[in-house]
Steps between C-alpha positions, in 0.01 A plus 500: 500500500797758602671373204217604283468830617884588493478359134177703414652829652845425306357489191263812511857701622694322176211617305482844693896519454490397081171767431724744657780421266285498220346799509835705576625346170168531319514890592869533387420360177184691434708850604771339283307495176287787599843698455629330220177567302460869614871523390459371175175702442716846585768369299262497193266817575703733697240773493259267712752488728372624834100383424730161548662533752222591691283188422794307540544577868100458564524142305805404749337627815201278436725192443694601831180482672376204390843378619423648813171355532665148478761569709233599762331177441784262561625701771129433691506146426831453653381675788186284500709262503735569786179594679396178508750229655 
């Protein structure tokens, strides 16, 4: 019965710890190609340069939130977690 419990609250902490991890990498890549693509876009209109830039930094503040927002999550259900042994 112990056993069962320690192995429940393991896993939800592995999973806890590897959402964590994946949604620090998914945000670097989204900011990552966010950038790229805003750079190439300037590169080729350089007129349109600052109506870019601008939507560029809105576009990467949403993904960082939605990062955040996960990180939040796994964060709680490692506390959860902790909470309950």
């Amino acid at each position: 019965m112990v056993f069962s419990i320690l192995l429940d609250v393991s896993y939800a902490l592995l999973g806890a710890g590897i959402g964590a991890g994946l949604a620090a990498i998914g945000a670097g890549i989204g900011v990552g190609r966010i950038g790229g693509s805003a750079m190439e876009a300037m590169a080729r209109q350089p007129e349109s340069a600052n109506k870019l830039q601008a939507s560029m930094l809105i576009i990467a503040a949403l993904v960082e939130v939605a990062a955040l927002f996960a990180l939040v999550i796994c964060i709680l259900i490692s506390n959860k977690t902790a909470a309950d042994l």
